[in-house]
C-alpha positions as CSV (number, residue, x, y, z in Angstrom):
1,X,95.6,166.1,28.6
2,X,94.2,167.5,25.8
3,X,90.7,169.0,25.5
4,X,89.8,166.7,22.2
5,X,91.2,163.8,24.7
6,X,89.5,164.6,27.6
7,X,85.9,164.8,25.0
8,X,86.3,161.2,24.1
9,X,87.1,159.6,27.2
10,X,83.7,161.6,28.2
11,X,82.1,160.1,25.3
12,X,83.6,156.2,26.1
13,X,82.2,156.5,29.6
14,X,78.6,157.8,28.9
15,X,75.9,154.9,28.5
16,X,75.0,153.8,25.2
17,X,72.0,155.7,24.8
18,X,72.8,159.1,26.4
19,X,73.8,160.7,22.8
20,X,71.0,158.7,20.7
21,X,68.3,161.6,19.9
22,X,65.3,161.1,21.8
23,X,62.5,160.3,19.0
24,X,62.9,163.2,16.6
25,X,59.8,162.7,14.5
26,X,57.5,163.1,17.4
27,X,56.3,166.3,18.1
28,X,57.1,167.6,22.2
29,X,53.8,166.7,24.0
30,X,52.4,164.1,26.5
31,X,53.0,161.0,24.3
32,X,56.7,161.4,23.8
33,X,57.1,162.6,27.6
34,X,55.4,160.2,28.9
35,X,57.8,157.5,26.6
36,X,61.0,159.2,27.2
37,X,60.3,159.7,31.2
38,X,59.2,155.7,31.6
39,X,62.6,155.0,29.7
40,X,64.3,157.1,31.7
41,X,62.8,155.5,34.8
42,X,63.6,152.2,34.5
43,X,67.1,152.7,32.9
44,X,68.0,154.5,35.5
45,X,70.4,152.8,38.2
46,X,69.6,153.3,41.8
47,X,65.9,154.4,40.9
48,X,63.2,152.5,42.8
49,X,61.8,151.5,39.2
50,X,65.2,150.7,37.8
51,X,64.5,147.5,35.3
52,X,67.9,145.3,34.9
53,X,68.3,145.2,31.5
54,X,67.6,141.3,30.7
55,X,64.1,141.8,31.8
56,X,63.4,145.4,29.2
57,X,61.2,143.5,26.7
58,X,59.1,145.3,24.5
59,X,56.3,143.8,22.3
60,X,54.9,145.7,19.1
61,X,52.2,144.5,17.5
62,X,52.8,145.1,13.1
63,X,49.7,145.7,11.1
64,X,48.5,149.5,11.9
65,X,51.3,149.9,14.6
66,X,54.5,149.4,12.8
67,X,53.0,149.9,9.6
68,X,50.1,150.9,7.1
69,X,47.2,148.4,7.5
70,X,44.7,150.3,5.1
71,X,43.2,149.3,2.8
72,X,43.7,146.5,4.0
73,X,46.2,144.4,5.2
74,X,49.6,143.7,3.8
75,X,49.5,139.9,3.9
76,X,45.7,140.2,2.2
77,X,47.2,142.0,-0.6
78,X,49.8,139.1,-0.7
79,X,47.2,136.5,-1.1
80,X,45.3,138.5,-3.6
81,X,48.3,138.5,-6.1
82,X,49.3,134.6,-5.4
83,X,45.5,134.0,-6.2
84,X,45.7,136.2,-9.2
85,X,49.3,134.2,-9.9
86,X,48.1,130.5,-9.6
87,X,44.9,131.2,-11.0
88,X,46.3,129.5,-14.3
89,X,46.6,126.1,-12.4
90,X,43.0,126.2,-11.1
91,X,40.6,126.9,-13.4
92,X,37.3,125.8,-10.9
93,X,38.4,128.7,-9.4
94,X,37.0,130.6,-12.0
95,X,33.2,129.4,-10.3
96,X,34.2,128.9,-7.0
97,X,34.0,131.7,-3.7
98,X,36.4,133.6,-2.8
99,X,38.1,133.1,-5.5
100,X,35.7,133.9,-8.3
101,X,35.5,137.2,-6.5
102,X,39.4,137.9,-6.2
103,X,39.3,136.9,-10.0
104,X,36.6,139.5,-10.7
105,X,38.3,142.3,-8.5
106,X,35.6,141.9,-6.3
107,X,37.0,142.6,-2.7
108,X,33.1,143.2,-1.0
109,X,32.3,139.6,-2.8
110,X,35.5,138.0,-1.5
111,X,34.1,139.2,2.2
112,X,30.9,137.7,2.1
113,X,33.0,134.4,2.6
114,X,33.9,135.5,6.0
115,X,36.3,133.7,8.1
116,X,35.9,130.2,6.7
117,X,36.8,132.1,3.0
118,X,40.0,133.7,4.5
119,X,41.2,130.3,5.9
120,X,40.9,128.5,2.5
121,X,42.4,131.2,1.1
122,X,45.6,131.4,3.4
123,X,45.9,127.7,2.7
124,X,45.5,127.4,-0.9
125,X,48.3,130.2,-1.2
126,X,50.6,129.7,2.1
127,X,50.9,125.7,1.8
128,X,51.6,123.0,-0.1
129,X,55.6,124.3,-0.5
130,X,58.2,124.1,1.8
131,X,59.5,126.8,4.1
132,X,62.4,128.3,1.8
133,X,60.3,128.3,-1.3
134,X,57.6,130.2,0.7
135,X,60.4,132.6,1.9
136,X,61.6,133.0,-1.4
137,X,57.6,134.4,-2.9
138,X,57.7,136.2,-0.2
139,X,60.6,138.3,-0.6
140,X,60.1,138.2,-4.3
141,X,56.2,139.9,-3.3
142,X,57.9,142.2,-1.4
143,X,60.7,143.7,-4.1
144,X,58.0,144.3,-6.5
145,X,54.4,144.6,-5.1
146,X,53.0,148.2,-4.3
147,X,50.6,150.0,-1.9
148,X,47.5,151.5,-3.8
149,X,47.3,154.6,-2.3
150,X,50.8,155.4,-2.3
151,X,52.6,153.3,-5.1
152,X,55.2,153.1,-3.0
153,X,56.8,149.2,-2.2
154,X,54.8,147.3,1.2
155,X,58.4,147.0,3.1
156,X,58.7,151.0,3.0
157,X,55.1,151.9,4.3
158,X,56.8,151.9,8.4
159,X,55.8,154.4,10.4
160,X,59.1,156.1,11.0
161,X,58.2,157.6,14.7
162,X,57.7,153.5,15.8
163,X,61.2,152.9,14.0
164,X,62.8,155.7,16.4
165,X,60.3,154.6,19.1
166,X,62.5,151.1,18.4
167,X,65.9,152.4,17.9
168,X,65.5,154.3,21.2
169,X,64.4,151.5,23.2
170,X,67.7,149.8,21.8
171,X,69.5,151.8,22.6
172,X,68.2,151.8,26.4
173,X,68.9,148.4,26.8
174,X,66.0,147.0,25.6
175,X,64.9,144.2,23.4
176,X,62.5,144.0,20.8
177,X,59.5,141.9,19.5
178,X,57.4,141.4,17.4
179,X,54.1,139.8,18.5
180,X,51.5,140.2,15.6
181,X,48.4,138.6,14.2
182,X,50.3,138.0,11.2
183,X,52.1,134.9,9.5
184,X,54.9,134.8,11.0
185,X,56.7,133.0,8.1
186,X,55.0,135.9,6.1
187,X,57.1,138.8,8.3
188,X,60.0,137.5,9.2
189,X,61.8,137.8,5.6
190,X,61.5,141.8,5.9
191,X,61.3,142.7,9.8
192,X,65.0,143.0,10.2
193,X,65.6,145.4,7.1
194,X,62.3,147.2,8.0
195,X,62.7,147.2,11.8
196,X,66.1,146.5,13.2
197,X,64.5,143.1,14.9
198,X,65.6,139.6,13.9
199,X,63.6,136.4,12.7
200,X,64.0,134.7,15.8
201,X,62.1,137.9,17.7
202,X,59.1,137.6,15.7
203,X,56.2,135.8,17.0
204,X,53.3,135.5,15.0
205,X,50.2,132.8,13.6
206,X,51.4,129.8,12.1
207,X,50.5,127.1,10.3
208,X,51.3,123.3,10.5
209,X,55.1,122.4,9.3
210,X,56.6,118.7,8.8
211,X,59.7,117.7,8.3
212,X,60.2,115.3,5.1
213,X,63.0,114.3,3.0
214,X,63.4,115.3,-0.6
215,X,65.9,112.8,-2.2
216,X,68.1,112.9,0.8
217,X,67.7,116.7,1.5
218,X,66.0,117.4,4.6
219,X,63.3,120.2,4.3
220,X,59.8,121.3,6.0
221,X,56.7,121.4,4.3
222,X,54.0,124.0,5.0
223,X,50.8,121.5,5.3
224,X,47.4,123.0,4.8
225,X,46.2,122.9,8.8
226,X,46.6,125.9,10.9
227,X,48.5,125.5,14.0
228,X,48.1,129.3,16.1
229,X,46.5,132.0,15.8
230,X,48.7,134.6,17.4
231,X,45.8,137.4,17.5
232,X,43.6,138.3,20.7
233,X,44.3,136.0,23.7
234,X,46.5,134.6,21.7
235,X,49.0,137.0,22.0
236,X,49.9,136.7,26.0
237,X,49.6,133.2,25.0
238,X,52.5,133.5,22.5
239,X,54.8,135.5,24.0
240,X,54.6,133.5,27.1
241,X,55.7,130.4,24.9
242,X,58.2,132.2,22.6
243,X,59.4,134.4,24.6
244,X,59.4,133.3,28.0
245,X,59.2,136.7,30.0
246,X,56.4,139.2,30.8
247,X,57.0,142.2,28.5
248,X,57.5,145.5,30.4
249,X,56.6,147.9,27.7
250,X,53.7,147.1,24.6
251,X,52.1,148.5,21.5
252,X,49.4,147.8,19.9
253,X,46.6,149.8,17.7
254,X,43.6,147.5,17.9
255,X,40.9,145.6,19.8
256,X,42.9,142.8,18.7
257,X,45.9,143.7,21.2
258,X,43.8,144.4,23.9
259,X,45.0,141.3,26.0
260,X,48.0,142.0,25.6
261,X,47.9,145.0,26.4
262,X,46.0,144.0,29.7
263,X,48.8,140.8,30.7
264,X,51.7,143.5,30.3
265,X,50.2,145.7,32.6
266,X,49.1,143.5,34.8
267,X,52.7,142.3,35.4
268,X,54.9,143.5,38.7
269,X,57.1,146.7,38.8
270,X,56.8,149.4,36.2
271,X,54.9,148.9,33.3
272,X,54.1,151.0,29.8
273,X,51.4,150.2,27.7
274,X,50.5,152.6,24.5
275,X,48.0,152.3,21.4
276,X,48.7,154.1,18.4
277,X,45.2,155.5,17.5
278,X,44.9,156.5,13.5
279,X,43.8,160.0,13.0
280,X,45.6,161.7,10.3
281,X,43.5,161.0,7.1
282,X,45.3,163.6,4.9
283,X,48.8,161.5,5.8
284,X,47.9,158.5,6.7
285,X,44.5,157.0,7.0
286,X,41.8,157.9,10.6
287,X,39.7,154.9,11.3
288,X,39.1,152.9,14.5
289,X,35.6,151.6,15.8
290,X,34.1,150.5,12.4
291,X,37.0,149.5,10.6
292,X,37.2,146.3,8.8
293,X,41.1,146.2,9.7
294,X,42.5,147.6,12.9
295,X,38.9,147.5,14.5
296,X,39.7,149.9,18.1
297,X,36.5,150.0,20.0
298,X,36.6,148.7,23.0
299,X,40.4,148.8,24.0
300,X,39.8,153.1,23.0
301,X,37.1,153.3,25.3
302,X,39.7,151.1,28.0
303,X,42.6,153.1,27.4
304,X,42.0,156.1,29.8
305,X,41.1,154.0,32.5
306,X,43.4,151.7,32.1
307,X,46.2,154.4,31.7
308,X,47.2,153.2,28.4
309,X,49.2,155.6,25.8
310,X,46.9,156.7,23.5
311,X,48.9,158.2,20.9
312,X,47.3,160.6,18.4
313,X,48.5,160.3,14.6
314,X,47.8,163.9,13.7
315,X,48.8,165.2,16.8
316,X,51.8,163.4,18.0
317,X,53.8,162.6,15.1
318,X,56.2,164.9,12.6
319,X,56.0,162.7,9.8
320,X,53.9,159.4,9.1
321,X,56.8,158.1,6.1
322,X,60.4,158.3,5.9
323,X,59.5,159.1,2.3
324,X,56.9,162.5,3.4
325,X,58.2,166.0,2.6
């Protein structure tokens, strides 16, 4: 038998992941050991802490963990342009907060509305349409709307070490999720082309749906209620329902995936649980206890004792971008 022969039935016999490069854009340290040895455990057949493959589910949360959440949040900047855009139509809005203050580029104004002004501002933009023609302005927002700092397009501001944090996992057998505070209608459009994971593995907040005819064509229409709020508790909440299994490995970079951060670990057998703390100002953004967006307070105080991941930005990571020199 040849030696080129004798190389590929070497390479056919190997498990799937055994030539997949083990998280190149982190630098060698504690974080990626302590990833790439869990993995190992768990994949391992015959090891105590072996994991059978059906039951490696791993939850990320999106905003500030798979990707940019500063200046502010992706799907804010998405309302803020469908305001600007239907403006036309609503004249009153000219007099009437928040809008008066997204009109007048006033973002401190728009936040003195608080959380009753966010609501009535997801539900003048996200309803009244059915669920393809939101899918459609959102895909549309996404080909053409840019990040301020960076001018670059939303879908491309991933963080590429949780990309190869993803592919990895993969490629060890596991499956992926997303479990975010985010509209999940609002995600699901890009999360494939951005992160490898599917529609139907996104779970995030929704809002109420109905099913009508049009003519005789069957469609659902967004109606202006909101039906779950997939942030906080919320989030064990979710995955339990759309899901359906305790996750073995999460993600998360806020106070706002702190339970679920706490359910996964609290679950039997081998568990991982990692935040991904922002730090890198000159790349990226650093921020966490007073932040408006991506508020980490008291899950970074929890994180030692809890022996959570905490991964440092500045520290841990080659690159931020796909796109950085």
């Amino acid at each position: 038998m040849s030696r080129c022969v004798c190389f590929l039935l070497l390479f056919l016999l190997l498990p799937v992941g055994a030539f997949a490069q083990e998280l190149p854009s982190w630098n060698d340290g504690q974080s990626k050991q302590a990833i790439v040895e869990f993995v190992k455990k768990v994949t391992t057949e015959g090891n105590a802490d072996y994991v059978a493959p059906e039951d490696r589910i791993a939850v990320f949360d999106n905003d500030g963990t798979l990707w940019t959440e500063q200046p502010f949040y992706f799907q804010l900047g998405f309302i803020l342009d469908r305001v600007k855009a239907l403006a036309p139509e609503h004249p009153e809005w000219k007099e009437k907060e928040p809008f008066k203050s997204i009109l007048s580029g006033d973002l401190k104004g728009m936040a003195k509305s608080g959380e009753r002004g966010i609501v009535e501002l997801a539900m003048e933009t996200h309803a009244g349409m059915t669920t393809d023609e939101f899918r459609e302005i959102v895909v549309d927002w996404f080909a053409t709307a840019k990040h301020p700092k960076t001018g670059k397009p939303y879908n491309e501001m991933t963080f590429l070490p949780m990309r190869e944090l993803l592919d990895y996992l993969r490629a060890n057998g596991f499956k992926t999720f997303i479990v975010s505070g985010g509209g999940v209608e609002f995600m699901r459009p890009i999360t494939e082309k951005a992160y490898g994971i599917p529609p139907e593995q996104v779970v995030g907040s929704t809002i109420t749906t109905q099913y009508a005819l049009v003519g005789d064509t069957p469609v659902l229409n967004r109606l202006p209620k909101i039906d779950f709020v997939d942030d906080g508790p919320g989030k064990p909440v979710g995955i339990n329902k759309f899901i359906g299994r305790r996750p073995i490995f999460a993600a998360g970079n806020s106070d706002g995936d702190y339970e679920m951060l706490r359910w996964v670990m609290a679950g039997k057998g081998p568990h991982f649980a990692m935040i991904v703390h922002h730090t890198d100002a000159d790349r990226e953004y650093a921020y966490d206890r007073k932040s408006d967006f991506g508020k980490l307070d008291k899950a970074l105080d929890e994180a030692t004792t809890r022996n959570w991941l905490l991964v440092d930005m500045k520290a841990d990571w080659k690159k931020i971008y796909a796109f950085d020199q």
